[in-house]
N, C-alpha and C positions, 0 to 999 in steps of 0.2 A: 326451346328454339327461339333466338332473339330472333326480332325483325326489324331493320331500320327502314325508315321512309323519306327519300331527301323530297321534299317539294308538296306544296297545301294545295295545287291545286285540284282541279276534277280527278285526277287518275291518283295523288296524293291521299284526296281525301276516302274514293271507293274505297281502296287498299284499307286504309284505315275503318272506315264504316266497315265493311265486311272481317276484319278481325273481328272487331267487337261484335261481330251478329254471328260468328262463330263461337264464341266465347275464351279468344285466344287476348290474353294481357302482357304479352312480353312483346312491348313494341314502344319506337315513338318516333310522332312524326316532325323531320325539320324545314323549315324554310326561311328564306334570310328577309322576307317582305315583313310586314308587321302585320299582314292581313291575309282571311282565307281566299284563294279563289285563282289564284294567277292570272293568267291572261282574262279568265271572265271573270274577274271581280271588277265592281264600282266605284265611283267614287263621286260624293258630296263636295262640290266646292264651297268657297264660303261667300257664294252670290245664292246659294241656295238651290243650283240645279246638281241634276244625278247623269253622271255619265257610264255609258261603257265602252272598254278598250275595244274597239269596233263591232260588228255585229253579232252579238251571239245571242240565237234564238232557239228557243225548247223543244224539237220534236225529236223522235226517239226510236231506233230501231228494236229496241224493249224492253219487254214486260216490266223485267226488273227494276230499268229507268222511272218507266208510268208510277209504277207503284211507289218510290220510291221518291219520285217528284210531287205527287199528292198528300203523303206522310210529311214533307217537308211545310207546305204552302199549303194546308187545308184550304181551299176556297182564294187562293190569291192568288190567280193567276189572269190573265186576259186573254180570250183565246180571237186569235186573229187568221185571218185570211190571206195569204202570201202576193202581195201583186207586184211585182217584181217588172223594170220598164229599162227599156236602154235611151240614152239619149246621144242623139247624133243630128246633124245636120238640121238642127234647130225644132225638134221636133223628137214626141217620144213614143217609142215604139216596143209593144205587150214584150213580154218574156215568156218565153224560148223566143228568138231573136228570129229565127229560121222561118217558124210560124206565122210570122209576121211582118213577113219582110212588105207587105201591100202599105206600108204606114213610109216608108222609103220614097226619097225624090224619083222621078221617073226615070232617069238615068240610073241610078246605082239599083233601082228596083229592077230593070231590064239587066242589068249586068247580072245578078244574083240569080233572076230564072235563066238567064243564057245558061252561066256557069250550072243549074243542074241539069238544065237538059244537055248538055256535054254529057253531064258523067253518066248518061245511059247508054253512050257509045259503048262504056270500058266496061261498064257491070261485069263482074266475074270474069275478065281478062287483066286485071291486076293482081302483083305480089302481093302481100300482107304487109305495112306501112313499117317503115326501120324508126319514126321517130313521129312528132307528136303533131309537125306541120304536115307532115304525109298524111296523118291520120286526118286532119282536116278537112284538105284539099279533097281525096277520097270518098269523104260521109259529105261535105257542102258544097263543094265543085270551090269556084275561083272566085266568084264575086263576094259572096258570104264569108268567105276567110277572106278576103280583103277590107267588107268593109265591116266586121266585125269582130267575128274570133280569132285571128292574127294580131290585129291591134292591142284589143282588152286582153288577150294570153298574155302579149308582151309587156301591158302595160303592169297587170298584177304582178308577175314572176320576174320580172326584170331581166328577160332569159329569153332566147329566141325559142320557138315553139321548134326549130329544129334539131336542138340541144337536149328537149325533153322528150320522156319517155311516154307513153299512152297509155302503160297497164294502171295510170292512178282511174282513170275516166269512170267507170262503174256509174253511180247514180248521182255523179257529179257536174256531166253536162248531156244536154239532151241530144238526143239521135235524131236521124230524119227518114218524115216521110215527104216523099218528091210530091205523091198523088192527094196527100193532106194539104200541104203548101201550095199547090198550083190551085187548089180548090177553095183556100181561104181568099187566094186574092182574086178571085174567080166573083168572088159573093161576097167581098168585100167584109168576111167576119173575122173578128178577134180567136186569137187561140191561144188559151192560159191555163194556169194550173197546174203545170208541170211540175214533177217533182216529192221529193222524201219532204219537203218541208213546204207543201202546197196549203197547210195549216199549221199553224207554232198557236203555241202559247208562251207568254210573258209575264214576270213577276207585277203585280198591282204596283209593287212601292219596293224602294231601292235598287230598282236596275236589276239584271241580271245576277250580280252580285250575292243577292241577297241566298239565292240559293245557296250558294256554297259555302256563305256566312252561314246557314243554318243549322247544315251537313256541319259545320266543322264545330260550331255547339256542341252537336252531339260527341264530339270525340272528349273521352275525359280530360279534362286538361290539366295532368300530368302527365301525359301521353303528346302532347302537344310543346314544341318548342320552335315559338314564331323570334324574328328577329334574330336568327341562328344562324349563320353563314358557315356550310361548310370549306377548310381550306385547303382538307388533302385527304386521300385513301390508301390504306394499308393494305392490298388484298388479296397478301399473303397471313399476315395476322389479324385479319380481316377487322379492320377499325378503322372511326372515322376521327379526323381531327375537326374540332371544332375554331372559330377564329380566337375564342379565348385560350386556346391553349390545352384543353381538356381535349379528354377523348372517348370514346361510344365505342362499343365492340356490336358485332352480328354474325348472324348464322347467315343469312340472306340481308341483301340490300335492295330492295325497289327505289330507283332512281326512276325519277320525271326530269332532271336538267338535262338541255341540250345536247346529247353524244358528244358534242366537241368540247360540253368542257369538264362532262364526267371522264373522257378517256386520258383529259391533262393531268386531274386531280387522282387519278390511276397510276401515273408514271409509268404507262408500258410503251414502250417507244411505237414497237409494231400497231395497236389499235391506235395511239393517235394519229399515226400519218392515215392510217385509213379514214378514222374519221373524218380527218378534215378536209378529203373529197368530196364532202357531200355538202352540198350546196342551199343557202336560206336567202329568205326577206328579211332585211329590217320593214317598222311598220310605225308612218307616226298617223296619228288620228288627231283631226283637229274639231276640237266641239267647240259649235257654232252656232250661238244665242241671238241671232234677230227679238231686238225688242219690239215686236210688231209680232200679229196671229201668223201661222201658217198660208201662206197663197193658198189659192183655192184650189188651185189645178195639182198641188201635193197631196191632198186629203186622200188621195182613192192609192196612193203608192208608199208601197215601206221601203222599197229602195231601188235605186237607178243606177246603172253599169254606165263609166262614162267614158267608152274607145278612144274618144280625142284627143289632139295633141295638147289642144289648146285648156285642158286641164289638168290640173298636177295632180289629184286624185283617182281613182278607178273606181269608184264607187260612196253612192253619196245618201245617206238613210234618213228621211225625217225620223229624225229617234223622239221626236214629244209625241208623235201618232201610235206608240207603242204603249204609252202612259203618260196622262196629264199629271202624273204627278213626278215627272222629267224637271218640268220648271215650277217654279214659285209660283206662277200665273196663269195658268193655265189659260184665259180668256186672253190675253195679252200678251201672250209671250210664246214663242216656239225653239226647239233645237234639234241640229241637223249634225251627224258622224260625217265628215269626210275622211277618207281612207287614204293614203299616199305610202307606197312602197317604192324602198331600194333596195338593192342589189346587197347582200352581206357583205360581200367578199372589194366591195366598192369604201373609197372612206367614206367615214360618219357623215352627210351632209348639213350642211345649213338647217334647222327645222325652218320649215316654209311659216312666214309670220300666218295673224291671225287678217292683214290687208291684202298679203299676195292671196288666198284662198280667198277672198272677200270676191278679188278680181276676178279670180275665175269661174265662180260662181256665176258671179254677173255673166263673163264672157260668153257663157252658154244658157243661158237665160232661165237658171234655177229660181234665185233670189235677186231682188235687189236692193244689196244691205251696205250700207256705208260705217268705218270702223268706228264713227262716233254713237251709232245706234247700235250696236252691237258685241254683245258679250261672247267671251273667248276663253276654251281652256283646254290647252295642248298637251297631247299626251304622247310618250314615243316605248318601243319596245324592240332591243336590239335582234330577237328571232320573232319574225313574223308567220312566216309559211317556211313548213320546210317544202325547198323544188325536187318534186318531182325528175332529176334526171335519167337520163338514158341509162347510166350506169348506178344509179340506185339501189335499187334490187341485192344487184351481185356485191354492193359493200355491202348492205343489209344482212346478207347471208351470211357473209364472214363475221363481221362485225359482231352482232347480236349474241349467238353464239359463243363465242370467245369468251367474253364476258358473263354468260351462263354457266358458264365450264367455270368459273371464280365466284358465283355465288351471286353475281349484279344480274338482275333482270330491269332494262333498261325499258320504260312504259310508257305510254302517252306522246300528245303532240309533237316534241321534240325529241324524248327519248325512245318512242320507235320509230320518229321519222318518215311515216306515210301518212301523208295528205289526206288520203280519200279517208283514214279512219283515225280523223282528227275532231269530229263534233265533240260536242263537251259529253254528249251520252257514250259517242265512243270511248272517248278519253278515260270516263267515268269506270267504263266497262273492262276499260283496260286492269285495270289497279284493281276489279273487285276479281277478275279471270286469273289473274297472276298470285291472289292470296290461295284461290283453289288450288290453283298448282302446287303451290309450294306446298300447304297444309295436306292437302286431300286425293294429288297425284291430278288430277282431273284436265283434261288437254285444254287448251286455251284454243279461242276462235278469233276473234277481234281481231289483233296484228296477223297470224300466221295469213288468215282467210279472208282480207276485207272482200270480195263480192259476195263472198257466202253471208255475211250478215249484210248487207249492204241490199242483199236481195230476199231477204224475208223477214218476219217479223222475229229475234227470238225471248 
């Protein structure tokens, strides 16, 4: 039984780690990058700092992950405390946003308690929410979605929150309590720690990256072809064309490229128009070297949600607080991820230079870094998130399928297309559940089920 694998990244490389820990050798895996990792792989500039393509950080809803991250990185990891901050109205406020609304100007603070004591009017006299601003308005009343999870929705997803669907939500944004929140700003105390990843840990040295550089060592490499772009699919004579002109046959195909462009390189006219319903982010990340230490008042935060108009990014990471060995300098030197998404379906825009991001920075009183003291290096990735819409699901159901029936199981962040079971462990988890299927009949959990793993350890 051949097995092709298009894509090195997490869900690429499971697939392939768990062949070999089967002891199955008819296989190999492609990707057209020259390195392992996909979206969380690193990269060395030649100023000497280590970036990653936005944040990706190590906790795990299991076993298999743990053990399997500790095998990789004996002893090299950093394990960190998650303190997560929104910034708005010039001033920065704990994470879950909800819990902390007493950190708010007096005004939008009274707006936010108005808006939940409204909603103990309707308690258990409302429908069940048709879409994802419903679902807001419902769980925070009107002031909290006004002055924050309406905006930050909008500003990630580039998508009105009424366009999207709510079943991604699971352990992905926090719920409320009314009688917790009226009592933090009651007593004036902070309320943190929320969350599947309220602790990560972090590679010591090489970024993120390094992980799945490590993982992808282990694959034999004859089994491995990097630099390999595939340009089309046979999946009636079930083969793949490579760009040089050669061709790979299989029994099964595990694809991790985006549905939209495995169902082009499919030629079935029916799955691609379906696919291309389903709707993405582009994502540029722009890393950002002040040559100057960290401010002082970053040191206690890994990263900051930012709702405002007046920034072009949505979220902004001291990525040297992760690891001084981020920069050449550690005593001297700091670096910061800002995040900026658009709209796929939007054209390609302008990459925002490394001075407009400088500006906005400044504008809301991160940094203040002028482009003459400061090192820059832009990264863009044409699928960033896939969105979550309304009508998601019911392509998913047809979609998937379809292509099951021809021998492609479609895996990981882009190639199953749900959000909430997009971590690199899920991802990971993806590619090692679909080699059981195929090998060993065994049901898979991950994609079919994200709350089910999403809500315990497995």
């Amino acid at each position: 039984m051949r097995i092709a694998i298009i894509g090195a990244g997490p869900t690429g490389l499971g697939a392939a780690h768990r062949l070999q820990e089967l002891g199955h050798d008819d296989f190999t895996i492609y990707d057209r990058a020259p390195y392992f990792g996909g979206l969380a792989t690193s990269f060395i500039d030649d100023k000497g700092f280590t970036w990653d393509f936005a944040v990706h950080v190590a906790h795990s809803h299991y076993t298999y992950v743990d053990d399997l991250m500790d095998e990789l990185l004996p002893d090299g990891f950093y394990h960190h405390q998650r303190k997560s901050w929104v910034r708005e109205y010039d001033t920065y406020i704990p994470y879950p946003f909800q819990n902390n609304i007493r950190h708010l100007p007096g005004d939008q603070l009274w707006e936010c308690v108005n808006g939940l004591l409204e909603l103990q009017d309707f308690r258990g006299n409302i429908p069940p929410p048709e879409n994802f601003e419903q679902w807001i308005l419902q769980l925070f009343g009107q002031g909290i979605a006004d002055h924050f999870m309406v905006p930050y929705n909008r500003k990630i997803w580039c998508t009105d929150p009424a366009e999207m669907g709510y079943q991604w939500i699971g352990d992905r944004v926090p719920t409320i309590d009314i009688e917790r929140i009226i009592r933090n700003v009651c007593l004036e105390q902070d309320d943190l720690g929320w969350g599947p990843n309220a602790t990560f840990q972090f590679p010591k040295t090489g970024g993120t990256g390094a992980i799945w550089k490590k993982l992808g060592e282990r694959i034999s490499p004859e089994k491995v072809r990097l630099e390999c772009d595939i340009t089309g699919i046979d999946t009636k004579a079930k083969t793949l064309t490579l760009a040089d002109g050669s061709t790979d046959r299989y029994d099964h195909l595990i694809s991790t490229m985006p549905l939209k462009e495995l169902t082009k390189l499919c030629e079935i006219d029916a799955l691609t128009t379906l696919a291309q319903q389903l709707k993405h982010t582009r994502v540029q990340v722009a890393g950002i070297a002040p040559l100057h230490p960290l401010p002082e008042e970053l040191h206690d935060k890994t990263w900051m949600y930012c709702p405002e108009d007046k920034a072009c990014f949505y979220r902004v990471t001291p990525f040297s607080q992760f690891s001084p060995a981020h920069v050449p300098d550690p005593d001297n030197q700091c670096s910061l991820l800002c995040e900026i998404s658009t709209h796929g379906d939007d054209p390609v825009p302008t990459p925002k230079s490394k001075a407009y991001v400088l500006d906005d920075l400044r504008s809301i009183g991160l940094i203040d870094a002028t482009p003459e003291n400061t090192h820059a290096y832009m990264m863009h990735a044409e699928y960033g998130y896939p969105i979550p819409t309304k009508d998601r699901d019911e392509i998913l159901n047809n979609l998937l399928p379809a292509l099951e029936d021809l021998h492609i199981y479609s895996r990981g962040r882009f190639g199953g297309w749900k959000y909430e079971v997009a971590n690199m462990d899920h991802s990971l988890m993806q590619g090692v559940e679909c080699v059981d299927c195929i090998l060993e009949g065994k049901e898979e959990k991950t994609l079919p089920d994200p709350n089910y793993v999403n809500s315990r350890k497995n």
